[in-house]
MDTraj code that builds the backbone (N, CA, C; nanometers):
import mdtraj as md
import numpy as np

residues = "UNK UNK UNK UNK UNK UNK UNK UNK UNK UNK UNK UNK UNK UNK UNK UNK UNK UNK UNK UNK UNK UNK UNK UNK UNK UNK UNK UNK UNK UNK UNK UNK UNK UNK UNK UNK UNK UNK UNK UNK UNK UNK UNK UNK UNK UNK UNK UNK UNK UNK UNK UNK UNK UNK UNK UNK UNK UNK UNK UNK UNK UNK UNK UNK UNK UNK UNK UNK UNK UNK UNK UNK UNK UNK UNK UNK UNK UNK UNK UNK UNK".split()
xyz = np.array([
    [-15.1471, 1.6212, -11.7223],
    [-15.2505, 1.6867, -11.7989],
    [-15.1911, 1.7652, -11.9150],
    [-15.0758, 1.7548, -11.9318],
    [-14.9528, 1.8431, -12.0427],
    [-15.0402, 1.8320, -12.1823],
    [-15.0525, 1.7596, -12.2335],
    [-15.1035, 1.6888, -12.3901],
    [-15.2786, 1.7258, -12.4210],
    [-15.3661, 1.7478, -12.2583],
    [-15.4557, 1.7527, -12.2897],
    [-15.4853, 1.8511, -12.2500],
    [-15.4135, 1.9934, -12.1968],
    [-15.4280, 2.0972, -12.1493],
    [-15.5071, 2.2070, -12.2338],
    [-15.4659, 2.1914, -12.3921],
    [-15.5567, 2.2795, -12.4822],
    [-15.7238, 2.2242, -12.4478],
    [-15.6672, 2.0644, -12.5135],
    [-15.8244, 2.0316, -12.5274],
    [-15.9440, 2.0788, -12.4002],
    [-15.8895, 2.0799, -12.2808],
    [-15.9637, 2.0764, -12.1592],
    [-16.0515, 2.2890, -12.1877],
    [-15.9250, 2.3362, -12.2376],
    [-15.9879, 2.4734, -12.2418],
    [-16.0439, 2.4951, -12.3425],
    [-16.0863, 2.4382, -12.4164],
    [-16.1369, 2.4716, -12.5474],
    [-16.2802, 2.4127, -12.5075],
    [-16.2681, 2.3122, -12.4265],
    [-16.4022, 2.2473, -12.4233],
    [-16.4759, 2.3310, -12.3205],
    [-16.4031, 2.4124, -12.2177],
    [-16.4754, 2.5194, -12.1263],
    [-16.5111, 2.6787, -12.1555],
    [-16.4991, 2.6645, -12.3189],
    [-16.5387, 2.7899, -12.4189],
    [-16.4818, 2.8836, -12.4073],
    [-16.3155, 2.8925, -12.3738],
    [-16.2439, 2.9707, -12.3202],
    [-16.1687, 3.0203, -12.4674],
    [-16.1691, 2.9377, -12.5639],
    [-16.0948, 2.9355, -12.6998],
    [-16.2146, 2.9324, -12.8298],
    [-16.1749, 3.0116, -12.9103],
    [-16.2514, 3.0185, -13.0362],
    [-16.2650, 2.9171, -13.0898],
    [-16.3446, 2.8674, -13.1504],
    [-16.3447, 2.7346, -13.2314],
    [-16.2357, 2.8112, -13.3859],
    [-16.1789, 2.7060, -13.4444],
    [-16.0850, 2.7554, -13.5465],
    [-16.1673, 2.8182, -13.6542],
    [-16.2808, 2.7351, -13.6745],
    [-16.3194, 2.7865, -13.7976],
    [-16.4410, 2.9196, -13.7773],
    [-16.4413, 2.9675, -13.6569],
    [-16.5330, 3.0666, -13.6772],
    [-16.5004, 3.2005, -13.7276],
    [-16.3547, 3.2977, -13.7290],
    [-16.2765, 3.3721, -13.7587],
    [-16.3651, 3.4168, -13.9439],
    [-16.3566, 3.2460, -14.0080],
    [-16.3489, 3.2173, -14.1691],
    [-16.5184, 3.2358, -14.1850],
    [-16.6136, 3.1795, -14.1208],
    [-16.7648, 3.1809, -14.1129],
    [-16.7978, 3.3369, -14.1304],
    [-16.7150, 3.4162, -13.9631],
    [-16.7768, 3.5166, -14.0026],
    [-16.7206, 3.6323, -14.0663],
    [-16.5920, 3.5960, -14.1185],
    [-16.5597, 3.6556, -14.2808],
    [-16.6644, 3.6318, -14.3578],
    [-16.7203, 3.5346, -14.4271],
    [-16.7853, 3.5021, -14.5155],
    [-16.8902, 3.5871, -14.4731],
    [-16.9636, 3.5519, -14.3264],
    [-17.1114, 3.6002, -14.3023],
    [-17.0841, 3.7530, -14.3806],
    [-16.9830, 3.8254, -14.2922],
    [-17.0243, 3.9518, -14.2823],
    [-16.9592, 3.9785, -14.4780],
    [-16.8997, 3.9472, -14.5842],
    [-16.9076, 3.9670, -14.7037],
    [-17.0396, 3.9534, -14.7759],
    [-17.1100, 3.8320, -14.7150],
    [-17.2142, 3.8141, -14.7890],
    [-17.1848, 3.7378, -14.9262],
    [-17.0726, 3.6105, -14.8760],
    [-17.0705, 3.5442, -14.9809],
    [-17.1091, 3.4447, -14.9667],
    [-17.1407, 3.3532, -15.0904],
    [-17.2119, 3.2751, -15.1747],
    [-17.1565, 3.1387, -15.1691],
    [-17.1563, 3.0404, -15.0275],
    [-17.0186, 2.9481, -15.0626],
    [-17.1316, 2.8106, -15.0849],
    [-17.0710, 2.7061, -15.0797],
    [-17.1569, 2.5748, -15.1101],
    [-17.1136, 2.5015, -15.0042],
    [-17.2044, 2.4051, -14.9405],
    [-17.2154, 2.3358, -14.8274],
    [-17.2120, 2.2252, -14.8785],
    [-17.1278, 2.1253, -14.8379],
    [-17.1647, 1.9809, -14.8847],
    [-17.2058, 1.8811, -14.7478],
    [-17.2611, 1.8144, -14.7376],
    [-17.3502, 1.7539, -14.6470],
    [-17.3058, 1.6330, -14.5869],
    [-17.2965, 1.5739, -14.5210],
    [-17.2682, 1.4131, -14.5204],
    [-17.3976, 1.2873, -14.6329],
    [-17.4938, 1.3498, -14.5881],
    [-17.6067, 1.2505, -14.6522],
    [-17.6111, 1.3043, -14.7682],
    [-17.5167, 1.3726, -14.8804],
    [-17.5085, 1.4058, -14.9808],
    [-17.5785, 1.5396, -15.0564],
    [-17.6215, 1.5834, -14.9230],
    [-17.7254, 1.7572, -14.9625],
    [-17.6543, 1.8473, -15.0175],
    [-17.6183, 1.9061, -15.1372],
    [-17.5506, 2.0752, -15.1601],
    [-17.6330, 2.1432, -15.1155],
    [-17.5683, 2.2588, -15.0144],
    [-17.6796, 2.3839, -15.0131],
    [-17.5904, 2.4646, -15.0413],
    [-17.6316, 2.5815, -15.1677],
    [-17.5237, 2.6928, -15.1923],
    [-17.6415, 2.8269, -15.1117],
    [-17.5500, 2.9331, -15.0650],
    [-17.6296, 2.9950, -15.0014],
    [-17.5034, 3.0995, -14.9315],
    [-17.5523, 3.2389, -14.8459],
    [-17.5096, 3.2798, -14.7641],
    [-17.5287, 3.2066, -14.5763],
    [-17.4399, 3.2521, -14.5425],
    [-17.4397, 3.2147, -14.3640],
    [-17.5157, 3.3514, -14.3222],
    [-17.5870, 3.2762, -14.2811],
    [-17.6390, 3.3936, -14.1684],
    [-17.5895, 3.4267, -14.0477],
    [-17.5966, 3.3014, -14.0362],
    [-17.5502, 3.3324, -13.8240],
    [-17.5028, 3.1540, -13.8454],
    [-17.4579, 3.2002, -13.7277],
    [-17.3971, 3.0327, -13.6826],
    [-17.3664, 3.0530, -13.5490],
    [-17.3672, 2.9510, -13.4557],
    [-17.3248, 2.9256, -13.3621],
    [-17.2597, 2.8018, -13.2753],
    [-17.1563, 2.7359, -13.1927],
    [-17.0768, 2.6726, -13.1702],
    [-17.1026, 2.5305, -13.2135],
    [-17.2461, 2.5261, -13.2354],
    [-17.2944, 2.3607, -13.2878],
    [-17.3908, 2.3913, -13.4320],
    [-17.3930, 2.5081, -13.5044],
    [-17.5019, 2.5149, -13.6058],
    [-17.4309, 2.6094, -13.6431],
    [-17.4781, 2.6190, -13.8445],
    [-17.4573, 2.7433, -13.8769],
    [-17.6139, 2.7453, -13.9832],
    [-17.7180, 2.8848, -13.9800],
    [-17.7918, 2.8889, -14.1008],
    [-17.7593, 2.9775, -14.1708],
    [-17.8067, 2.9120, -14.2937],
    [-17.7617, 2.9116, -14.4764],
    [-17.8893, 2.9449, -14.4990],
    [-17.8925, 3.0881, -14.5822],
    [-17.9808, 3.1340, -14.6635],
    [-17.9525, 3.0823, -14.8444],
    [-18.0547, 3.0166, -14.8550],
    [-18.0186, 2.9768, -15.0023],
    [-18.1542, 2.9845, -15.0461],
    [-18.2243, 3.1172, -15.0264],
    [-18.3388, 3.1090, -15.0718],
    [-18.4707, 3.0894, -14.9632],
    [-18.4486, 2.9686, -14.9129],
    [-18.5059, 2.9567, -14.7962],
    [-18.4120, 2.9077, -14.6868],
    [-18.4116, 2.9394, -14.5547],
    [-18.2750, 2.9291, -14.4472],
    [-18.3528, 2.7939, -14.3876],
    [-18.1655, 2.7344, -14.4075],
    [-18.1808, 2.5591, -14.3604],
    [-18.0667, 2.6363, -14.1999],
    [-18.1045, 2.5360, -14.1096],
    [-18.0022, 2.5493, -13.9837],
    [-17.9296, 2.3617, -14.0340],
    [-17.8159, 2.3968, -14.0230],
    [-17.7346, 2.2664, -14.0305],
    [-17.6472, 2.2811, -13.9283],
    [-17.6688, 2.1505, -13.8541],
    [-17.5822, 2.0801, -13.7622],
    [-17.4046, 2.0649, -13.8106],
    [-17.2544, 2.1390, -13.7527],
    [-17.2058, 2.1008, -13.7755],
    [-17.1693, 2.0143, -13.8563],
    [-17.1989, 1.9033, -13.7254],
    [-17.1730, 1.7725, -13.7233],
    [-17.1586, 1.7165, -13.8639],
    [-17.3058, 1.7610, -13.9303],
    [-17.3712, 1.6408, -14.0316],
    [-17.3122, 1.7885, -14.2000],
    [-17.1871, 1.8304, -14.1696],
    [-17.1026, 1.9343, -14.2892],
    [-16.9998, 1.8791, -14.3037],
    [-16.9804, 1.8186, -14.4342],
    [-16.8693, 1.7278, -14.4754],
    [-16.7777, 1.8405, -14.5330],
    [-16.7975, 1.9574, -14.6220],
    [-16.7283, 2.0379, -14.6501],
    [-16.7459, 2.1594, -14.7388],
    [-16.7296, 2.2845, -14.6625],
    [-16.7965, 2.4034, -14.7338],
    [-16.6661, 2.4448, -14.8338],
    [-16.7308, 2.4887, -14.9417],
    [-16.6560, 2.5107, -15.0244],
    [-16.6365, 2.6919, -15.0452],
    [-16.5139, 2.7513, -15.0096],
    [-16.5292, 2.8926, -15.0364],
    [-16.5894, 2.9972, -15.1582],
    [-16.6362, 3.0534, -15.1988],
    [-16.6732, 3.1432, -15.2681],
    [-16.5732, 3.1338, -15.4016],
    [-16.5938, 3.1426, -15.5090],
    [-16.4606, 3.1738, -15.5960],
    [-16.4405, 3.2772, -15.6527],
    [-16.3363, 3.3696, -15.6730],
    [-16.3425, 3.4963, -15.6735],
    [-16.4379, 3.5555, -15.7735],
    [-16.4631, 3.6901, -15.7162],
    [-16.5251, 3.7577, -15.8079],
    [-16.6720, 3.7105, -15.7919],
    [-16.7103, 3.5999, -15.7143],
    [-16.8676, 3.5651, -15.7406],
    [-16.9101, 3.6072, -15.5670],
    [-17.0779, 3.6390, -15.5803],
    [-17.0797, 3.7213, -15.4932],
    [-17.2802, 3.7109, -15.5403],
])
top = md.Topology()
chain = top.add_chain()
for i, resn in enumerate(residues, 1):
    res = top.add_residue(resn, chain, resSeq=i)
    for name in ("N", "CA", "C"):
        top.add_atom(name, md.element.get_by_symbol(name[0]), res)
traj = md.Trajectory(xyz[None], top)
């Protein structure tokens, strides 16, 4: 079980997911990042909340997006806010 010993604890919610640390940096700044989608959606917006399978994005009106279907959020660039 040597090789799959992380994976097994991570999947029994014993370990942070990596990227939540960076989410709720952002949440709690209140910055402005851009979401890129798989089916090609931008949503620029703040995070509100997120949780282990969703995060919602206030961009005016709050979308909940599935992980899954987030090809790649783009960070804030300085100074914008």
């Amino acid at each position: 079980m040597g090789a799959h010993k992380g994976r097994a604890t991570l999947n029994k919610g014993k370990a942070q997911p990596a990227q939540d640390p960076r989410l709720a940096k952002w949440r709690d700044e209140g910055a402005i990042l851009t979401v890129f989608l798989t089916n090609g959606t931008r949503l620029e917006g703040k995070i509100v909340a997120f949780d282990p399978q969703t995060i919602l994005v206030d961009s005016g009106e709050q979308s909940l997006v599935y992980k899954t279907m987030i090809l790649t959020i783009s960070p804030p660039r300085k100074g914008a806010r």
